[in-house]
PDB file of N, CA, C and O in Angstrom:
ATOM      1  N   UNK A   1      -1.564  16.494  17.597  1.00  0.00           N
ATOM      2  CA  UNK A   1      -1.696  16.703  16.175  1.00  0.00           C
ATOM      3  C   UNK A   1      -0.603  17.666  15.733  1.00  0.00           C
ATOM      4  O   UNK A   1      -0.275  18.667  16.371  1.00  0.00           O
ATOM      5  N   UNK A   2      -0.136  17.317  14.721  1.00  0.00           N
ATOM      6  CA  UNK A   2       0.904  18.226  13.984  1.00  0.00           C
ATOM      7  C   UNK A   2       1.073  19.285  14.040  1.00  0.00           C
ATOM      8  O   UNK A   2       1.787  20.031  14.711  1.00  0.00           O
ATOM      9  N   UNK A   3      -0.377  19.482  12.478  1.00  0.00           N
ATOM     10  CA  UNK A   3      -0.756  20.702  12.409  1.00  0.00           C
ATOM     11  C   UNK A   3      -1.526  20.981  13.115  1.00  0.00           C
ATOM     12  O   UNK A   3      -2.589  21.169  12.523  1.00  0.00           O
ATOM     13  N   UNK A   4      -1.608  21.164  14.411  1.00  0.00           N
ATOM     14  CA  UNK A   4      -3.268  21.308  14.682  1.00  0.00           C
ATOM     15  C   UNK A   4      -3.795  23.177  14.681  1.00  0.00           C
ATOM     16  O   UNK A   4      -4.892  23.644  14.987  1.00  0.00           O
ATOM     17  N   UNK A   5      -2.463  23.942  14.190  1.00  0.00           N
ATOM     18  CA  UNK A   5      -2.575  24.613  14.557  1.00  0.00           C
ATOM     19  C   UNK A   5      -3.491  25.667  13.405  1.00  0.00           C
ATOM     20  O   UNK A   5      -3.964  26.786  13.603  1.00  0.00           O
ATOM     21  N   UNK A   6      -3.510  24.741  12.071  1.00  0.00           N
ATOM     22  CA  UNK A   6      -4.162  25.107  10.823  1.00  0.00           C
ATOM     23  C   UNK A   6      -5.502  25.740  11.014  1.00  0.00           C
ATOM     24  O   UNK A   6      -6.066  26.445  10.177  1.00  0.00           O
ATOM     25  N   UNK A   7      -5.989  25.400  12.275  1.00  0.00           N
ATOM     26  CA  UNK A   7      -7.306  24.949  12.509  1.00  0.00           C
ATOM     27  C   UNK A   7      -7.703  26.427  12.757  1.00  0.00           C
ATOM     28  O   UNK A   7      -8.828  26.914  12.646  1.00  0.00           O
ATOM     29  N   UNK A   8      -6.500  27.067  13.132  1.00  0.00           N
ATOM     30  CA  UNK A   8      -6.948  28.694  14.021  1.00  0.00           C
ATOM     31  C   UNK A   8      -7.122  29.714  12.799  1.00  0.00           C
ATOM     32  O   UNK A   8      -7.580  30.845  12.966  1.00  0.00           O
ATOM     33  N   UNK A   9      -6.641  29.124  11.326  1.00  0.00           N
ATOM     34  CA  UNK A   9      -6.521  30.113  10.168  1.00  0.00           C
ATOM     35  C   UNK A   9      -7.337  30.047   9.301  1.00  0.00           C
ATOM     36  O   UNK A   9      -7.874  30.978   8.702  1.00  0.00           O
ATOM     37  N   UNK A  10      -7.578  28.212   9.095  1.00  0.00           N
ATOM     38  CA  UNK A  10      -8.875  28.228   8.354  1.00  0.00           C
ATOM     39  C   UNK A  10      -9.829  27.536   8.968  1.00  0.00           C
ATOM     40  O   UNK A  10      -9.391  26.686   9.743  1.00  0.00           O
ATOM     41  N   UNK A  11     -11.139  27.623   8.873  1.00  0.00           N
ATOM     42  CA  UNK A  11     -12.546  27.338   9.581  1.00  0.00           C
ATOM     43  C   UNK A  11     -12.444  25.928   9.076  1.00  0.00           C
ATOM     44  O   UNK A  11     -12.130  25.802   7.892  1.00  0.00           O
ATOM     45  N   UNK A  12     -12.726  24.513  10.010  1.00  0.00           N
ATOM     46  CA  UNK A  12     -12.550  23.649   9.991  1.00  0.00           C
ATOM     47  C   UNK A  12     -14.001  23.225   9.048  1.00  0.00           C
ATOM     48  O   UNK A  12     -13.902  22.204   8.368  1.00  0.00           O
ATOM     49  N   UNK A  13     -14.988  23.795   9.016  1.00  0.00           N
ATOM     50  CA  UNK A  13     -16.282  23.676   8.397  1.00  0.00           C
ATOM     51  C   UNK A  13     -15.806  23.927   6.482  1.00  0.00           C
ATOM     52  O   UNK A  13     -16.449  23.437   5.553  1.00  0.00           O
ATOM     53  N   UNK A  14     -14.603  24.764   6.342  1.00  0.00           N
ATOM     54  CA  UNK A  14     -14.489  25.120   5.508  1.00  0.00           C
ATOM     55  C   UNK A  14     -13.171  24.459   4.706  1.00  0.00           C
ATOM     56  O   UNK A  14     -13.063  24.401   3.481  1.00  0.00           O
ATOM     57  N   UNK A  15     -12.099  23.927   5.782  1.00  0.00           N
ATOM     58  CA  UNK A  15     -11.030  23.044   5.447  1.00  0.00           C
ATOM     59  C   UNK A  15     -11.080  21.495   4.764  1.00  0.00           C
ATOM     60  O   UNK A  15     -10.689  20.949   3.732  1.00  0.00           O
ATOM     61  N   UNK A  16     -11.939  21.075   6.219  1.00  0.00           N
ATOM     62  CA  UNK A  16     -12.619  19.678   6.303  1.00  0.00           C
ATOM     63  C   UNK A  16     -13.477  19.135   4.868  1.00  0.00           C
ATOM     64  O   UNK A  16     -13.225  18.041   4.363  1.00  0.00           O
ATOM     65  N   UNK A  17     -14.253  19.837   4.454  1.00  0.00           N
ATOM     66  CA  UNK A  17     -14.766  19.671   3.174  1.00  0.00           C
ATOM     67  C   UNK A  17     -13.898  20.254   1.971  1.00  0.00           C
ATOM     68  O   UNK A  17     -14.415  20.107   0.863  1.00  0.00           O
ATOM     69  N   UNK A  18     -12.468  20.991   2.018  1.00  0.00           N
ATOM     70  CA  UNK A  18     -11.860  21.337   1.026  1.00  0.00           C
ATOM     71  C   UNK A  18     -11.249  19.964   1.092  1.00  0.00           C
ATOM     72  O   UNK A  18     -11.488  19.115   0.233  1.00  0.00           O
ATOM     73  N   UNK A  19     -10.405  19.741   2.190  1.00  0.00           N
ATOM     74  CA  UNK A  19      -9.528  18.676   2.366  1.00  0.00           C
ATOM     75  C   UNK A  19     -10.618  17.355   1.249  1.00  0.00           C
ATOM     76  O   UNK A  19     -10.078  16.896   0.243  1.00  0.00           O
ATOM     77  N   UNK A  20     -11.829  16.990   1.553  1.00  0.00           N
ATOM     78  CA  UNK A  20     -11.870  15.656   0.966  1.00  0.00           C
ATOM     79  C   UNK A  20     -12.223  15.862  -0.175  1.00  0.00           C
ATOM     80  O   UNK A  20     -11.805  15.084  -1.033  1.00  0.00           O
ATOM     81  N   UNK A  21     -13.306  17.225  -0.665  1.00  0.00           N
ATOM     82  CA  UNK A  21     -13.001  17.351  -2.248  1.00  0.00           C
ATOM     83  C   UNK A  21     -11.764  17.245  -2.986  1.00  0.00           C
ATOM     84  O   UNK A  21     -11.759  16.811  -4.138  1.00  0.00           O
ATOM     85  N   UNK A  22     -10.803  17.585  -2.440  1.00  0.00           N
ATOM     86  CA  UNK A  22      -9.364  17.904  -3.071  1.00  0.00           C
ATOM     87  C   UNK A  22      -9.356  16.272  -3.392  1.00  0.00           C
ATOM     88  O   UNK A  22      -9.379  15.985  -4.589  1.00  0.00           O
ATOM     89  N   UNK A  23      -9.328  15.241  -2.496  1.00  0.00           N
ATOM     90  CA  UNK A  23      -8.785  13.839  -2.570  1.00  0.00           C
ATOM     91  C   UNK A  23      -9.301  13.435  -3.762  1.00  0.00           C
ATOM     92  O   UNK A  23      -8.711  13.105  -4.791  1.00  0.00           O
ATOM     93  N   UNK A  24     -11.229  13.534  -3.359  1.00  0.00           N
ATOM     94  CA  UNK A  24     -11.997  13.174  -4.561  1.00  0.00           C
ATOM     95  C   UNK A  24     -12.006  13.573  -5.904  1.00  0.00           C
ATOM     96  O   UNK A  24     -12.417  12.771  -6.742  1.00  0.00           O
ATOM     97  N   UNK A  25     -11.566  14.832  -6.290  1.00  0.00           N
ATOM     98  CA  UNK A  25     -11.335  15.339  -7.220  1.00  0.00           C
ATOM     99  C   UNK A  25      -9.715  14.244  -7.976  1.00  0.00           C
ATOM    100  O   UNK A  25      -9.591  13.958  -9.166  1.00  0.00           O
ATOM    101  N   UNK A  26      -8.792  13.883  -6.932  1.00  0.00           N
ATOM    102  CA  UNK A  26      -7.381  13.647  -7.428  1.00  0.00           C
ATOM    103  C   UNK A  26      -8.015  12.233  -8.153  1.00  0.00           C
ATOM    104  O   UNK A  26      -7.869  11.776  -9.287  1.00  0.00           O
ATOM    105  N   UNK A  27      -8.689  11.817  -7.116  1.00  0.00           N
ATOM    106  CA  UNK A  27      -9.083  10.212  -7.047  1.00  0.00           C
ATOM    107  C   UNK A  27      -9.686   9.781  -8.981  1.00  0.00           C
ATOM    108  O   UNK A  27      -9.459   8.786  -9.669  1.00  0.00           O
ATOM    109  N   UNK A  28     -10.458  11.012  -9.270  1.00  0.00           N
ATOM    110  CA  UNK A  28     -11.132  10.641 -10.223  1.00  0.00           C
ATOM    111  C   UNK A  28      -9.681  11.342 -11.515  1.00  0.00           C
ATOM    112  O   UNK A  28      -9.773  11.202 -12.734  1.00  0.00           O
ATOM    113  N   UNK A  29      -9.205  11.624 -11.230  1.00  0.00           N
ATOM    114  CA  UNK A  29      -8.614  12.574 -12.499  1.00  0.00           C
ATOM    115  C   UNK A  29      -7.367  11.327 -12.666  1.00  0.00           C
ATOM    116  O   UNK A  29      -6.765  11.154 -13.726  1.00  0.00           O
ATOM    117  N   UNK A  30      -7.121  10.514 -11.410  1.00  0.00           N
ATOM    118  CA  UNK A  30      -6.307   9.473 -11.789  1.00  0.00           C
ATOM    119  C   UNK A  30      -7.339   8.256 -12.434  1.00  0.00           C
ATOM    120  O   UNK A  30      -6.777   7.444 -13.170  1.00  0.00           O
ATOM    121  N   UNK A  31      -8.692   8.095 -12.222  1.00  0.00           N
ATOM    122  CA  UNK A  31      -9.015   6.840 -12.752  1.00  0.00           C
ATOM    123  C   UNK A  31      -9.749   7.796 -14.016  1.00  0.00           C
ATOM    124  O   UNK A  31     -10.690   7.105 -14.405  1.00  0.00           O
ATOM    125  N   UNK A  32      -9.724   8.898 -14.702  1.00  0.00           N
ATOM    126  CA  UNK A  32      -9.651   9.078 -15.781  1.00  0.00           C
ATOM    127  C   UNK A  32      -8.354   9.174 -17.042  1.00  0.00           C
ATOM    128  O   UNK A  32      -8.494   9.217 -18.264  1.00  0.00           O
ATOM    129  N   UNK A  33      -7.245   9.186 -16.321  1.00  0.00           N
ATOM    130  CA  UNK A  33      -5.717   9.096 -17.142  1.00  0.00           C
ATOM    131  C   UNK A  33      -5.493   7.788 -17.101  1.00  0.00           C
ATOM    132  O   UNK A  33      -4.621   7.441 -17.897  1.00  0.00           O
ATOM    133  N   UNK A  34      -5.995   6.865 -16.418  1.00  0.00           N
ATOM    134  CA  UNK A  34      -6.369   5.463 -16.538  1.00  0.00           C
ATOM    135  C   UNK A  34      -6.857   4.965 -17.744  1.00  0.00           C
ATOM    136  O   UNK A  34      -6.259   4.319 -18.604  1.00  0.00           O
ATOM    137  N   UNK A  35      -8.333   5.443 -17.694  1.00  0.00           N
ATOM    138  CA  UNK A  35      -9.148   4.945 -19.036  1.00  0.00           C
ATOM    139  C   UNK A  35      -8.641   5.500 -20.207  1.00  0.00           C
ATOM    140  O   UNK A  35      -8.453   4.826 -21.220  1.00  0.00           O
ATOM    141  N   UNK A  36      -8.384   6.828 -20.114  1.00  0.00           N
ATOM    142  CA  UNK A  36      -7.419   7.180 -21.392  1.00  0.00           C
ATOM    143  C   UNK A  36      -6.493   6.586 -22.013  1.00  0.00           C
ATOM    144  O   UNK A  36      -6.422   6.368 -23.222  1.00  0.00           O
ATOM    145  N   UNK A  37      -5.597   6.249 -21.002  1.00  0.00           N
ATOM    146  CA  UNK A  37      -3.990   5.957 -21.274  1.00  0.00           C
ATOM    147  C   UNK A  37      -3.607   4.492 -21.428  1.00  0.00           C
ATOM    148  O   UNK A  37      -2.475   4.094 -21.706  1.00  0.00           O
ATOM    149  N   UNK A  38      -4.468   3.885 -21.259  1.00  0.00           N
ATOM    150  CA  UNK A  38      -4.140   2.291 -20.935  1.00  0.00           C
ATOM    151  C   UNK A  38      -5.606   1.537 -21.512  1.00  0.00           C
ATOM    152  O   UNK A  38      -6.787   1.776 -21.263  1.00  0.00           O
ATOM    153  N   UNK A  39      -4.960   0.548 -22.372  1.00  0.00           N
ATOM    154  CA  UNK A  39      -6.197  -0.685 -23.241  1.00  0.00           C
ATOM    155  C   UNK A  39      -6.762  -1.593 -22.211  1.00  0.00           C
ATOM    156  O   UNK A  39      -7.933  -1.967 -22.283  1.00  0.00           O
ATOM    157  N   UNK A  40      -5.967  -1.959 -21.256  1.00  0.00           N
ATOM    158  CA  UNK A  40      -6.128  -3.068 -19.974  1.00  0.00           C
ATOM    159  C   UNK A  40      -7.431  -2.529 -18.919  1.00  0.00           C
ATOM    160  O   UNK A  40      -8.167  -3.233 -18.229  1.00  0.00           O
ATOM    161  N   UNK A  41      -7.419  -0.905 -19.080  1.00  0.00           N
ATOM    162  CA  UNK A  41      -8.551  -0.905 -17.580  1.00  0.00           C
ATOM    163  C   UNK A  41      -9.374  -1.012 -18.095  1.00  0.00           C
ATOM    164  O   UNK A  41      -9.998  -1.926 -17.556  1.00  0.00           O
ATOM    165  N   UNK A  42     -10.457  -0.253 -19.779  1.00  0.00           N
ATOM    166  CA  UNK A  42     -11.656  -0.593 -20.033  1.00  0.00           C
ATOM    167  C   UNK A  42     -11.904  -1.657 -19.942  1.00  0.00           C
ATOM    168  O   UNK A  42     -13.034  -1.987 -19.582  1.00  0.00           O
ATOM    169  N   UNK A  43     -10.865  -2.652 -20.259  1.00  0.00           N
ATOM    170  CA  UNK A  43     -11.769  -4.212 -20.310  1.00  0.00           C
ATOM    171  C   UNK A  43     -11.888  -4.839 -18.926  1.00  0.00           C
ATOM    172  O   UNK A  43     -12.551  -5.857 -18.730  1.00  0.00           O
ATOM    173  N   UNK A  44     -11.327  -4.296 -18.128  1.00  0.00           N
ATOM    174  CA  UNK A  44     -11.204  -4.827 -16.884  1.00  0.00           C
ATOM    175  C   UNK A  44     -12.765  -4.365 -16.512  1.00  0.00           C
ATOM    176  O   UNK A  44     -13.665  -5.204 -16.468  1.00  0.00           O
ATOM    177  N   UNK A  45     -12.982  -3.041 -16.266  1.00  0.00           N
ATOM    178  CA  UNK A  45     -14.294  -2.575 -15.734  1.00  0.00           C
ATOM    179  C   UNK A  45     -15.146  -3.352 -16.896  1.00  0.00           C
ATOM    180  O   UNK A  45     -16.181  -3.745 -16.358  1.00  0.00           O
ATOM    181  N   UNK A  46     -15.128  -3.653 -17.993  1.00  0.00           N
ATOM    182  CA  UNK A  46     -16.557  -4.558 -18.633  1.00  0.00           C
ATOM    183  C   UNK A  46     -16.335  -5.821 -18.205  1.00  0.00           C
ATOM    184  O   UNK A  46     -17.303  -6.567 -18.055  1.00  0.00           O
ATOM    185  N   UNK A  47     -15.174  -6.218 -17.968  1.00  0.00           N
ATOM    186  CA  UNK A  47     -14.777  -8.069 -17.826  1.00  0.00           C
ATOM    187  C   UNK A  47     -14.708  -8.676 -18.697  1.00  0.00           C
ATOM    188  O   UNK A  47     -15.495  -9.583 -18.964  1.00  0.00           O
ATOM    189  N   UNK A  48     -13.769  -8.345 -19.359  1.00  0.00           N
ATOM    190  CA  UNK A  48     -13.161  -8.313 -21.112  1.00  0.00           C
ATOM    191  C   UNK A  48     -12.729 -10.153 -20.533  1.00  0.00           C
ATOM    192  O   UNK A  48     -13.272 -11.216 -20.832  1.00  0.00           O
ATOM    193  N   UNK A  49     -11.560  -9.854 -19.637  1.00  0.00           N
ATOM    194  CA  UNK A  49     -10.800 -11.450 -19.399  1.00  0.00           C
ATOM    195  C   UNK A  49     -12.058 -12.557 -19.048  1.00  0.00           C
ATOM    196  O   UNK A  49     -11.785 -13.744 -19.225  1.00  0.00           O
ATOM    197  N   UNK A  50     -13.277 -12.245 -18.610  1.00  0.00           N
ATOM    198  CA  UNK A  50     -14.284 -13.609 -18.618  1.00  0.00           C
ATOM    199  C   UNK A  50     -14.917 -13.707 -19.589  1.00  0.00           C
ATOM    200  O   UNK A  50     -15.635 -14.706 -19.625  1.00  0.00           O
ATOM    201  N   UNK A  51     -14.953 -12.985 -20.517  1.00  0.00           N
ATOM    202  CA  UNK A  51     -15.470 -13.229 -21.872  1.00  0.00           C
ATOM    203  C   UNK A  51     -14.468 -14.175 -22.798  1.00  0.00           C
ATOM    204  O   UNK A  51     -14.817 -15.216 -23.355  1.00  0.00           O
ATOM    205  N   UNK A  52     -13.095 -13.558 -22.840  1.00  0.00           N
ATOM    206  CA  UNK A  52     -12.149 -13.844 -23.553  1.00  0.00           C
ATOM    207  C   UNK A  52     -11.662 -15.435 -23.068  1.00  0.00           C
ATOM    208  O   UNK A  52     -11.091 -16.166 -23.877  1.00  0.00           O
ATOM    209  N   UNK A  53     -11.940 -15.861 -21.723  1.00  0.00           N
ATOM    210  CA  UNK A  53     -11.908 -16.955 -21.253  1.00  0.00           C
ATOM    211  C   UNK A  53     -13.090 -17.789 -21.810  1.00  0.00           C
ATOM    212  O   UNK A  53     -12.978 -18.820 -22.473  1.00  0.00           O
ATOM    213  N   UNK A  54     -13.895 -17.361 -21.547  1.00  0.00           N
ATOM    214  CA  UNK A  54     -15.209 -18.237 -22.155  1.00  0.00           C
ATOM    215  C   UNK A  54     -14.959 -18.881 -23.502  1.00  0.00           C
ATOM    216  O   UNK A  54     -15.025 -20.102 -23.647  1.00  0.00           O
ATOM    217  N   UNK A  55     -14.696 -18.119 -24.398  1.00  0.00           N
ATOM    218  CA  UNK A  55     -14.535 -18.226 -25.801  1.00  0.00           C
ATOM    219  C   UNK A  55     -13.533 -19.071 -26.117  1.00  0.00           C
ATOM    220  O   UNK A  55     -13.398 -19.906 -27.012  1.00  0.00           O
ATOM    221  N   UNK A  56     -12.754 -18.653 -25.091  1.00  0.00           N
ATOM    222  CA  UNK A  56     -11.579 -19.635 -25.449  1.00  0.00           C
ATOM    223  C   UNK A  56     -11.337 -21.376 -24.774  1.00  0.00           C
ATOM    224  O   UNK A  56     -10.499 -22.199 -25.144  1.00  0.00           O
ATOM    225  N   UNK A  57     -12.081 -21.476 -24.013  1.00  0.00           N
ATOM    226  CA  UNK A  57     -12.534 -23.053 -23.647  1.00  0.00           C
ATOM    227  C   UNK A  57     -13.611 -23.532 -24.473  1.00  0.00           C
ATOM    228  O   UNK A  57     -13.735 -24.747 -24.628  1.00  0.00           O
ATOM    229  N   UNK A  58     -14.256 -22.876 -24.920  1.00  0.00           N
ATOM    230  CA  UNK A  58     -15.821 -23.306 -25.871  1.00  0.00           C
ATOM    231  C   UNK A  58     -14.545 -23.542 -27.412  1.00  0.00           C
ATOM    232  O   UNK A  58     -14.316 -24.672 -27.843  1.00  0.00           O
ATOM    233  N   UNK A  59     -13.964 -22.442 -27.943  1.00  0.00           N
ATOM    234  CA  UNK A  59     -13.267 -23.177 -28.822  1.00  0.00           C
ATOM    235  C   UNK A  59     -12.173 -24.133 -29.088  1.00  0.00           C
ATOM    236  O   UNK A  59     -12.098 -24.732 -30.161  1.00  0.00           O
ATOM    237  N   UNK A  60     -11.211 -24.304 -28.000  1.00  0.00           N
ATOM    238  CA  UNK A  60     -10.472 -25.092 -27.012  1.00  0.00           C
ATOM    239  C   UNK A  60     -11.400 -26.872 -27.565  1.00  0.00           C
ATOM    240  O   UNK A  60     -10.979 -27.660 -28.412  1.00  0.00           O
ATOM    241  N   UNK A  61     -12.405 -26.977 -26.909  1.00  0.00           N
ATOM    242  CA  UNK A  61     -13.277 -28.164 -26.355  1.00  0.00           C
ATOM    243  C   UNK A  61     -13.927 -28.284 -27.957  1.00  0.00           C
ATOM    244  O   UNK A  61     -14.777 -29.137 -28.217  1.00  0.00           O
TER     245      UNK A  61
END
């Protein structure tokens, strides 16, 4: 291991759970500048495009 030597400075009980909050924390702050910033992801998470498909073969036909 690389670093393995991190391990002697900070308590792995105390790293180990910083380390994956840190990710989880990044994880969400990017799929919130997502929903903010962009028209395409809300509809994606409701399923805007199978609605918008529907409608549009029913008036299509």
């Amino acid at each position: 291991m690389n670093q393995g030597k991190i391990w002697t400075v900070v308590n792995p009980a105390v790293g180990i759970p910083a380390l994956l909050g840190s990710v989880t924390v990044i994880a969400i702050l990017v799929h919130l500048a997502l929903l903010n910033n962009t028209t395409w992801f809300k509809a994606y998470w409701q399923g805007g495009l199978k609605k918008a498909a529907i409608t549009e073969t029913i008036s299509v036909g």
